[in-house]
C-alpha positions in Angstrom: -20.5 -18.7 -12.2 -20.9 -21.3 -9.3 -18.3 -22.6 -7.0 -17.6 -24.9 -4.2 -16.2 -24.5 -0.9 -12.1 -23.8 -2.0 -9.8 -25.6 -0.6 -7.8 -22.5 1.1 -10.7 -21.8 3.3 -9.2 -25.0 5.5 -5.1 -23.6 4.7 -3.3 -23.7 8.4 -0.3 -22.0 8.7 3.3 -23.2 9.8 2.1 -21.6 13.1 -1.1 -23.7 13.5 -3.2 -20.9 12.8 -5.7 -20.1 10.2 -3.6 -18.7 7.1 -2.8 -18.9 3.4 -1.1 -22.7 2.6 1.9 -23.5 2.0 3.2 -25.4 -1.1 4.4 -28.5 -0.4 8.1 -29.4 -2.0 6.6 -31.7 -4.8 3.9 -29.0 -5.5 7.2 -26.5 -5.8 8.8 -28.7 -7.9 6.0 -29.1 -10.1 5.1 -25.4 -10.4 8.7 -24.6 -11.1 8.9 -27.0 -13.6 6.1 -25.6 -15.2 7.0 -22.5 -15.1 10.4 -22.9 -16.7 8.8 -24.1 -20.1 10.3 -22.2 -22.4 13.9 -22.0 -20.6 14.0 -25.9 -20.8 16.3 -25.5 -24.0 18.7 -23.1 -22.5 18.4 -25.4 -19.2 20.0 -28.7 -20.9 22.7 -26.1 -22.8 23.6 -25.0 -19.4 23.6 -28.6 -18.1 26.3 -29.7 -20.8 28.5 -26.4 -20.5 28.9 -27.1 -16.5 29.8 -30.4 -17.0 32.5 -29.6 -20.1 34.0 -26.6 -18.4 34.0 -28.2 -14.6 35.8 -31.7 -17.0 38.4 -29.0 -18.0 38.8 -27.6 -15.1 39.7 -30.9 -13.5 42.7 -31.5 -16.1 44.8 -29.4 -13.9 44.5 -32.3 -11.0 45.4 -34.6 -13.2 48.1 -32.9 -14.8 49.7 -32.5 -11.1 49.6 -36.0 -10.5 51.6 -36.6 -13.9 54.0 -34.0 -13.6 54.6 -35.5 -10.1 55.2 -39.0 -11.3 57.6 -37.6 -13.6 59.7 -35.9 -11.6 59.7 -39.4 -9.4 60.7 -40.8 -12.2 63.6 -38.2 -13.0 62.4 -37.3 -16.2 60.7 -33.7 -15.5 63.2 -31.5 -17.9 62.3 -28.3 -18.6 60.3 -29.0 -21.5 57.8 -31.1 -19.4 57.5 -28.4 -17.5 56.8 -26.0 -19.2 54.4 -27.8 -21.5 52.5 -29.2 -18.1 52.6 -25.8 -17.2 50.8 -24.5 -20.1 48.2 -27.1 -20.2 47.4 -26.6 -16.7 47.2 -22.4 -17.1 45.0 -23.7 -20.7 42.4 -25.8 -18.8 42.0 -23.3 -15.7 41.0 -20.4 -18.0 38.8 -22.6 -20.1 37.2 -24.0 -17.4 36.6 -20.8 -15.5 35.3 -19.6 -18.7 33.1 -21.9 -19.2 31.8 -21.9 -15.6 31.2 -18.1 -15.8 29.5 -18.5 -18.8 27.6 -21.3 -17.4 26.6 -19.0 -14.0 25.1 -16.4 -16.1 22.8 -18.8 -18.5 21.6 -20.5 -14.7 20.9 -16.8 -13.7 19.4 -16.3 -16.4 17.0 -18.7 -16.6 16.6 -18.6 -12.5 15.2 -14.9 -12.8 13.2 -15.5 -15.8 11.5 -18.1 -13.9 11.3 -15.8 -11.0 10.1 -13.4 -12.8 6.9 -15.4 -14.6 6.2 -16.4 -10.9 6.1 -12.9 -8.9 4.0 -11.8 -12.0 1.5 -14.8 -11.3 1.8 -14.5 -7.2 0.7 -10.9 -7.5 -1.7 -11.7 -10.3 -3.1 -14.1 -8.1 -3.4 -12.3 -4.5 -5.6 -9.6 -6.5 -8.1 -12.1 -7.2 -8.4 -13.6 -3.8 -11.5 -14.1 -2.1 -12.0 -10.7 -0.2 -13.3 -13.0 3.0 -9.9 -15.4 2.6 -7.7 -12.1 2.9 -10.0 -10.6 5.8 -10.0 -13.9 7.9 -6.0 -14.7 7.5 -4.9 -10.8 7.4 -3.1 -8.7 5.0 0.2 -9.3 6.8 1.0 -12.7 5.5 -0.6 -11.9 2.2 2.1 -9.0 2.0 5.4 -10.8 3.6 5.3 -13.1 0.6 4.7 -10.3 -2.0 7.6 -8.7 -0.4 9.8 -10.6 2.1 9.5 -13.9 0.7 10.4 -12.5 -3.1 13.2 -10.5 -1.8 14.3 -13.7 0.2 14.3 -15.9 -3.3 15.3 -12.7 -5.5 18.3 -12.0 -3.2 19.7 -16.0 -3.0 20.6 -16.1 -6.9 23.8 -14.0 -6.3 24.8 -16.2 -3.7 23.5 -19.2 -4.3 23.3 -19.9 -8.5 27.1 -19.7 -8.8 27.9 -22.2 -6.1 24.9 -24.5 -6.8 25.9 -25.1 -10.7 29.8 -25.3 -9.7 29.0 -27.3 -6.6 26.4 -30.3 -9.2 28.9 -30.4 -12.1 31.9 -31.1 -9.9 30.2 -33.3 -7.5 29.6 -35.4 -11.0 33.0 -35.2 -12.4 35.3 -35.4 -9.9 33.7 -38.7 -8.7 33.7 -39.9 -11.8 37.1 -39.2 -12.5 37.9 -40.7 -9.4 36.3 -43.9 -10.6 38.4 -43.8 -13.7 41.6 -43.2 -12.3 41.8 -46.2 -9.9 38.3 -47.6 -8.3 39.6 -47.9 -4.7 39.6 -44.6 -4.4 36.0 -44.2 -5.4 34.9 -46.8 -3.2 36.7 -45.4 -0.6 34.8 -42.5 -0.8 31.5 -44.7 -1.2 32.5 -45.9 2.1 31.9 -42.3 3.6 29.3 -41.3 1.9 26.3 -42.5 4.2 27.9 -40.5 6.6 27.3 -37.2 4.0 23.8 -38.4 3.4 22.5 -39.5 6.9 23.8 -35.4 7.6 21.7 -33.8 4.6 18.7 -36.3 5.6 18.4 -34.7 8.6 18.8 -31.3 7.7 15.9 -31.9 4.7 13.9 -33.3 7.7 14.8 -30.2 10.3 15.6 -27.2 8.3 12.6 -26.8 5.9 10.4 -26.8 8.5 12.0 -24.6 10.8 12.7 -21.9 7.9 9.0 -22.1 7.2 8.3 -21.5 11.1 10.4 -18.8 10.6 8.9 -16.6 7.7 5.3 -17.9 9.4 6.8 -16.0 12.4 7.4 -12.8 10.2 4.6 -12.8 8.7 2.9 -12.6 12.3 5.2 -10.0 13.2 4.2 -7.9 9.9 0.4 -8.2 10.6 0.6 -6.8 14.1 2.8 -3.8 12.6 0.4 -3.2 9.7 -2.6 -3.3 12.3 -0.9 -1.4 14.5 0.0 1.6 11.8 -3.7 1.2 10.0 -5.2 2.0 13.3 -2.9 4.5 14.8 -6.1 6.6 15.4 -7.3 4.4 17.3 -4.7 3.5 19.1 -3.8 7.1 20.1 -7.5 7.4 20.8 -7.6 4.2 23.3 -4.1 5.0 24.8 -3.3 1.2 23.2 -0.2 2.0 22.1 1.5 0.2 24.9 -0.5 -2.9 23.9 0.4 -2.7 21.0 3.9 -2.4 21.4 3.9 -5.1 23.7 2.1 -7.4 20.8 5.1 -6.4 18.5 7.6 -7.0 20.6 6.0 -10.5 21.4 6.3 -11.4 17.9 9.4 -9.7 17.2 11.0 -12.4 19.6 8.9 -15.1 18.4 11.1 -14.1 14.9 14.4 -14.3 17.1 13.6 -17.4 18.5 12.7 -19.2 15.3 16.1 -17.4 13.5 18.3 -19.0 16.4 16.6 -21.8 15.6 17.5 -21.5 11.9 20.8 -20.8 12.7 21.0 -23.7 15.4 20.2 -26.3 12.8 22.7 -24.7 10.4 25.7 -25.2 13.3 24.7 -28.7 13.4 25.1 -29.6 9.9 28.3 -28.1 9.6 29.3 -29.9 12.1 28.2 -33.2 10.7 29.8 -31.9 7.3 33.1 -31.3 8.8 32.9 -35.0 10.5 32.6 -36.3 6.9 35.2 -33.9 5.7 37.7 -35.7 7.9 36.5 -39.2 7.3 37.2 -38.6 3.5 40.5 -37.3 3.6 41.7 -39.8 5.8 40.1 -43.1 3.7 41.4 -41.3 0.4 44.9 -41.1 2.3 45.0 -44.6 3.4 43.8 -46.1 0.3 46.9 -44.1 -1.4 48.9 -45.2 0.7 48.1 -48.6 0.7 48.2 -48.8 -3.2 51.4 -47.2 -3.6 53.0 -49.4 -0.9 51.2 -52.5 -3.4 52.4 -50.8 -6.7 48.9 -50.5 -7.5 49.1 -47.1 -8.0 51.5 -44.2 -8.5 52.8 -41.5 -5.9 51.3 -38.9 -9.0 48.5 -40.9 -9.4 47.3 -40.9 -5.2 48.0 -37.3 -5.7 45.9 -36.8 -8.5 42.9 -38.7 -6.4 43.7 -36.4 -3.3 43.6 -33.4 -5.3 40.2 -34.6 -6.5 38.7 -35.1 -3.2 39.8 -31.4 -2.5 38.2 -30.6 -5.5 35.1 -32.4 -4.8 35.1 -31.0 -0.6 35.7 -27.6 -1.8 31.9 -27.0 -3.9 30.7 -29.1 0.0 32.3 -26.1 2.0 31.5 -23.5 -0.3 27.6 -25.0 -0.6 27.7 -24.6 3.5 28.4 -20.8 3.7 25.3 -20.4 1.3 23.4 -23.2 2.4 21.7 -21.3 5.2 20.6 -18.6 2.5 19.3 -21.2 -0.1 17.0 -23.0 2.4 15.4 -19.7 3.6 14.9 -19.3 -0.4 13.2 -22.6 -1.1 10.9 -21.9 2.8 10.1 -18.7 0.8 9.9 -20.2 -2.3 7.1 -22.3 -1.4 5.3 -19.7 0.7 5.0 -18.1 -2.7 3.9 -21.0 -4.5 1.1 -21.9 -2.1 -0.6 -18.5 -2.8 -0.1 -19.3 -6.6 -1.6 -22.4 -6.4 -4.8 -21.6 -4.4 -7.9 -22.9 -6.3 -9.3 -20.1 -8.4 -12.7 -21.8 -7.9 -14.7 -24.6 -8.5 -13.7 -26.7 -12.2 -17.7 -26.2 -13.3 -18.0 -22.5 -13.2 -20.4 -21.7 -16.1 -19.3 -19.2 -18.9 -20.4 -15.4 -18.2 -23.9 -14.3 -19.2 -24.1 -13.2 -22.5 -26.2 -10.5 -21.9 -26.2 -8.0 -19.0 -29.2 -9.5 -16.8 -27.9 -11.4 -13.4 -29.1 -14.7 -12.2 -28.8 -16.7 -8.6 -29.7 -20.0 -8.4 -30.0 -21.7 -4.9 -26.5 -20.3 -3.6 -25.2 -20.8 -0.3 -22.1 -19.2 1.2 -20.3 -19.2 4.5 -17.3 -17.7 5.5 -14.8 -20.5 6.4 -16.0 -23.0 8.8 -18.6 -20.1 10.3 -22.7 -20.7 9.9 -24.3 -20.0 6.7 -24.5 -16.1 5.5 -26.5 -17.1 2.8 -29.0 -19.5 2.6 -30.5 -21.2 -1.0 -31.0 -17.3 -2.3 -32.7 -17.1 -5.8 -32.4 -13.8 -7.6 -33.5 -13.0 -11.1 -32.5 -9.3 -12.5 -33.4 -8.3 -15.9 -31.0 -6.3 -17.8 -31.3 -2.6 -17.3 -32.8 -3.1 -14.0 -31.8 -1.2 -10.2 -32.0 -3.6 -7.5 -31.9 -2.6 -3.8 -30.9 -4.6 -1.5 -32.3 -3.6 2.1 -32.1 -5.5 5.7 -31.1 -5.4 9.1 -27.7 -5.6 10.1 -26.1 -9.2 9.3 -29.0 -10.1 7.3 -26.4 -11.4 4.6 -26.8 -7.6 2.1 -22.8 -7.1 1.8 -22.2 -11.3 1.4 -24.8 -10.9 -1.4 -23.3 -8.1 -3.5 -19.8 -9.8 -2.6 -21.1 -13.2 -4.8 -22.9 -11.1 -7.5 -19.6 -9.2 -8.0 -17.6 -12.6 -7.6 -15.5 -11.2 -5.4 -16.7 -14.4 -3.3 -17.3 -17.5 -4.2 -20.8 -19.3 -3.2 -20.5 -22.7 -1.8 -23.4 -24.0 -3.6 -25.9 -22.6 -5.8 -25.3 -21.5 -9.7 -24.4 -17.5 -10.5 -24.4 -16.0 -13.9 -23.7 -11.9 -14.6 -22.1 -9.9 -17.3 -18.0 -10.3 -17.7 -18.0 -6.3 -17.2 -18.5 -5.5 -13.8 -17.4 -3.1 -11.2 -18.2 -2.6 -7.6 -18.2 0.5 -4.9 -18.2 0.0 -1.3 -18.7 2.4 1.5 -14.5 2.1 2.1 -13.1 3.4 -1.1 -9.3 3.2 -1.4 -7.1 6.4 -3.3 -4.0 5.3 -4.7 -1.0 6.9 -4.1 -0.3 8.9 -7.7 -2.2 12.0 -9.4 -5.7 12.4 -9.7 -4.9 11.6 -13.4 -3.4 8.2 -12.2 -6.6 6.9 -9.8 -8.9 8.1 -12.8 -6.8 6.4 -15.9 -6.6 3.1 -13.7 -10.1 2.2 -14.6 -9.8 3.4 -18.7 -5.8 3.9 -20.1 -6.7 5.3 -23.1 -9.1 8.0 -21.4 -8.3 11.4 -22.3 -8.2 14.3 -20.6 -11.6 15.3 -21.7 -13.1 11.9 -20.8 -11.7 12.4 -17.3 -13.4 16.0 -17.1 -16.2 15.0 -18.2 -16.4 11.9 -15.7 -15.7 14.2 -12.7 -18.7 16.6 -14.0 -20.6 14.0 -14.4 -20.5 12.9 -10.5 -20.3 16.5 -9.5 -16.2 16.0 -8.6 -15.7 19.0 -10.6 -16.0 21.1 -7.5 -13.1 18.8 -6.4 -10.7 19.4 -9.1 -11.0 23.0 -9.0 -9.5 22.9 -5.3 -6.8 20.9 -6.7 -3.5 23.2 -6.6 -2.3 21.3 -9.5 -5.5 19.7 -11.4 -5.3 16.1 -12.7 -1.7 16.6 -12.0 -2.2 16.8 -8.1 -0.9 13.9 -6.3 -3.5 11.8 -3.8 -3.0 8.8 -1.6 -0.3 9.0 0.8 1.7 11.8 1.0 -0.4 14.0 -1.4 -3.5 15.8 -1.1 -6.0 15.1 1.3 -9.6 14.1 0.2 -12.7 13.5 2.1 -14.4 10.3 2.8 -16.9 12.1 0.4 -14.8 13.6 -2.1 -13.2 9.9 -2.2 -16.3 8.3 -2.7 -17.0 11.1 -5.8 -13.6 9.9 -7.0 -14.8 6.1 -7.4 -18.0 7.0 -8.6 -16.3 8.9 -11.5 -14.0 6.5 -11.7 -16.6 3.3 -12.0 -18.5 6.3 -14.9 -15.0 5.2 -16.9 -15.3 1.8 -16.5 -18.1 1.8 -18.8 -19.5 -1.7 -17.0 -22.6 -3.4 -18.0 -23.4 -4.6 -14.1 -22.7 -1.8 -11.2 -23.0 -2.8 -7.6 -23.4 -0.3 -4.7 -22.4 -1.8 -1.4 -23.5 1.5 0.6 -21.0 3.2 -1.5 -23.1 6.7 -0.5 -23.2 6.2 3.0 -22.9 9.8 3.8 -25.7 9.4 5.9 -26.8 12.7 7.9 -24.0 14.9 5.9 -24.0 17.7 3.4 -23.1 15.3 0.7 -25.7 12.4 0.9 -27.6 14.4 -2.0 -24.4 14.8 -4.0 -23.5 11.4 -3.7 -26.9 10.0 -4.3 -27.6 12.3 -7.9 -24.0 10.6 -8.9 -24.9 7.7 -8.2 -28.1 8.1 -10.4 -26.1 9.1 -13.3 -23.5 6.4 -13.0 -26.4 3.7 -12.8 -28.5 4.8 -15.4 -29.2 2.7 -18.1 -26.8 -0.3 -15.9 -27.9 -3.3 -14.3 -27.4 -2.3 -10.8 -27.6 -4.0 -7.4 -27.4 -1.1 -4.5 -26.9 -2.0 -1.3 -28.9 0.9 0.7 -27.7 2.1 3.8 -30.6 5.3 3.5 -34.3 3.6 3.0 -35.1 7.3 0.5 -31.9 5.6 -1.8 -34.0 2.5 -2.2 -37.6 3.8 -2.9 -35.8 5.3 -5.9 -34.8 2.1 -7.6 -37.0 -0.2 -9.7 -37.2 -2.8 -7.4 -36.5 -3.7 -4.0 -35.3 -6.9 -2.0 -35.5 -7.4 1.8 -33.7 -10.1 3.2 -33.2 -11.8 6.5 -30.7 -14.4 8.2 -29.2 -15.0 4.8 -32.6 -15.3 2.9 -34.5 -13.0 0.7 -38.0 -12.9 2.5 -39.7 -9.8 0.8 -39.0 -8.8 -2.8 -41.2 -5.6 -4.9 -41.4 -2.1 -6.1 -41.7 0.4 -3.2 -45.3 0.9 -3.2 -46.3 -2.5 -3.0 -43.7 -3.4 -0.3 -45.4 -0.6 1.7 -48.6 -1.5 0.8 -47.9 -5.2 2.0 -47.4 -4.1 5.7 -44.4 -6.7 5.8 -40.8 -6.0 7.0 -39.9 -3.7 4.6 -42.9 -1.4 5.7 -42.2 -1.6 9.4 -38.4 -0.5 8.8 -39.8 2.4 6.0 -41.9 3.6 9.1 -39.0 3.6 11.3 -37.1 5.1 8.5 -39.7 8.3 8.3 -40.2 8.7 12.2 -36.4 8.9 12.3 -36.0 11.5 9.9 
């Protein structure tokens, strides 16, 4: 595959900072509409329930108004009453009905789209480049697989209800205003700039200040995560008051930007209430005005004022929640802007059919940094075990990285089989049985598979010092393994996978220890008959392989079998020299 420099290797954060982007609100839009295909249907039957229930719901305004006008009139018997009555207790079940039923179809939909979406964010931050995560940090990575989900999961109770009440009654009550006598409607025209100059601020303000917000969290999470991930460290350095000092700085940054939040939120209100007022009175006057004109009927200015309650009441209601549903859309497209990062460049060439690997002229830098790789050109037959040798920063990690596309070069071509798998020297055990970390690479393995793997790689000795076998929890919490009984675990683990192209990235670095032999026959047995690509951290590991390429300052400058390289006198012979004097 090939690729071009991505466009989140440029993302800035809210902060200003270096970090994963952030979806803009027509990019949201789009990706939630996209995302709700499907639910579109159930969508438009939800649209037309809202409005007929919230229509029904309004009878009982109207039937005020009338049975006031009657009484005025001194015709209101007991009859009228009763019959007003009923049709007023009629309209208010049926229209709370139908809004319930109209609140659970929005919820519905709302966490089905949800749902679709965390499955894609996560789906999507596994497949990350590795250098994007390292250079912005897992912190912000993991506030928006956690916080910002829980943020937008947590808003549906509170918001969905009083969002689909708050549209549909907006819509009827002003149209119902506009059909009962038009002065009233323009009267509340008149108002209305006020109402919108208020939410045109707030659209302008709030977002951004929300977005600051979770930014600032995310910060805050990083430092904590850093903090906890090198506690050794830390305890080792005596750091931890440093550290705590970090935290702390960042936990205020996060109280400053929430009085912010809640600063902006006090403001609006107060414009809201301003409008409020305005509203009342112009719907009062008008009334009053009509009535004093015969224009209009005492029952009818009633009915209008009753209308304009109804239509203030979704307004006040939408303030108590409208702090929660901006912190939901902040979050919202926090999420987004992870699930929209480029996977890649658009003229990434199919897989390689076979199992042989092939670089053509690629280039790679990590974000706006110098060039780690420089034009390399690679050829490895199928079947073949390349090593991959160097000095320090000569570009041998960045290599493997872009033949296991975990990165992506920013010029060049790469091709390699569709099954491969890839070791470094930090291997990771998950938190579940040994069963667990072994099934994760082949479900349908059975127990005898998973023996057989863990012989294989000489892990066996590991299992039998497992109280509870394949049954024995790992990771955090459970038992304790070795950096070399971890590394015997992947290896086994990588035996499962079954992959056509293997890469080493000094995945047996046990240099010096009791293990290096251990790991290194494993190793043998997982590779053999594989494409390999192994990135040596012992020069003895790379004699054994069937080739051998030496690079430098991003380049490959060397490239044969053992013997010849030594034979050559080049690099690769002056560090095997070093290599045997140092043993």
């Amino acid at each position: 595959m090939s690729g071009t420099s991505a466009g989140p290797g440029s993302a800035v954060s809210d902060a200003g900072l270096p970090g994963l982007p952030v979806a803009s609100g027509r990019e949201t839009v789009r990706e939630v509409w996209r995302l709700s295909r499907g639910h579109r249907l159930r969508l438009a039957a939800t649209g037309v329930l809202g409005i007929v229930s919230t229509g029904v719901d309004l009878i009982v305004s109207v039937a005020i108004g009338f049975l006031v006008d009657r009484v005025q009139a001194g015709a209101a018997d007991l009859a009228t009453v009763l019959t007003v009555t009923a049709v007023m207790v009629l309209s208010a079940v049926l229209g709370a009905a139908g809004t319930a039923l109209t609140i659970v179809l929005a919820t519905r939909v709302y966490h089905s789209i949800l749902a679709a979406l965390r499955e894609r964010l996560v789906g999507r931050a596994m497949t990350l480049p590795r250098h994007l995560v390292e250079r912005v940090g897992t912190g912000d990575l993991i506030s928006r697989s956690s916080d910002d989900v829980t943020a937008v999961a947590d808003a549906a109770p509170a918001v969905i209800p009083v969002l689909t009440v708050s549209a549909f009654t907006v819509v009827v009550s002003l149209g119902g205003l506009a059909a009962l006598e038009w002065p009233y409607a323009a009267a509340l025209a008149v108002v209305l700039p006020v109402y919108a100059q208020a939410v045109r601020w707030y659209l302008r303000v709030g977002p951004g200040v929300y977005r600051a917000e979770r930014t600032a969290m995310s910060a805050r999470a990083q430092q904590i995560l850093e903090s906890q991930r090198g506690h050794a460290t830390v305890l080792g350095f005596g750091l931890a008051e440093q550290r705590h000092r970090a935290v702390m700085t960042d936990s205020w940054r996060v109280a400053r930007q929430s009085l912010r939040a809640r600063t902006v939120l006090s403001m609006l209100n107060a414009r809201l209430n301003f409008g409020e007022c305005l509203s009342l009175a112009a719907v009062l006057v008008v009334g009053f005005v009509l009535v004093d004109h015969d224009a209009s009927t005492v029952g009818g200015a009633t009915t209008a004022m009753l209308l304009v309650l109804r239509l203030l009441g979704p307004v006040n209601q939408l303030l108590l929640v409208i702090d929660t549903l901006q912190s939901a859309l902040a979050s919202l497209s926090r999420m987004i802007g992870v699930v929209t990062i480029p996977c890649g460049s658009p003229d990434v060439p199919a897989q390689a059919a076979g199992t042989a690997v092939r670089l053509e002229g690629v280039s790679f830098r990590y974000g706006e940094g110098p060039r780690v790789l420089d034009g390399v050109t690679l050829a490895i037959p199928a079947g073949q075990r390349v090593a991959v040798v160097g000095v320090s920063g000569a570009g041998k990690t960045t290599l493997a990285g872009v033949v296991a596309g975990t990165h992506l070069p920013e010029a060049g071509r790469v091709t390699r089989p569709s099954r491969t798998a890839m070791i470094t020297q930090e291997v990771h055990v998950f938190a579940g049985t040994l069963r667990d970390n072994l099934t994760l690479a082949a479900p349908g393995a059975t127990d005898r598979d998973l023996h057989a793997a863990l012989e294989a790689t000489g892990a066996a000795s590991v299992l039998a010092v497992l109280p509870d076998g394949l049954d024995t929890p790992l990771g955090v919490g459970g038992h304790p393994l070795t950096d070399a009984q971890a590394q015997q675990l992947a290896l086994a683990r990588l035996l499962l996978t079954d992959a056509d192209l293997v890469i080493l990235d000094e995945a047996t670095a046990e240099a010096g220890s009791a293990y290096a032999g251990h790991l290194d026959r494993a190793a043998d047995v997982v590779l053999a008959g594989r494409t390999a690509v192994v990135v040596a951290h012992r020069l003895s590991q790379a004699a054994t392989c069937d080739r051998i390429v030496v690079m430098e300052r991003g380049r490959i400058i060397e490239t044969g079998t053992h013997g010849e390289l030594v034979d050559a006198g080049g690099v690769y012979a002056g560090l095997w020299t070093a290599w045997e004097t140092a043993r």
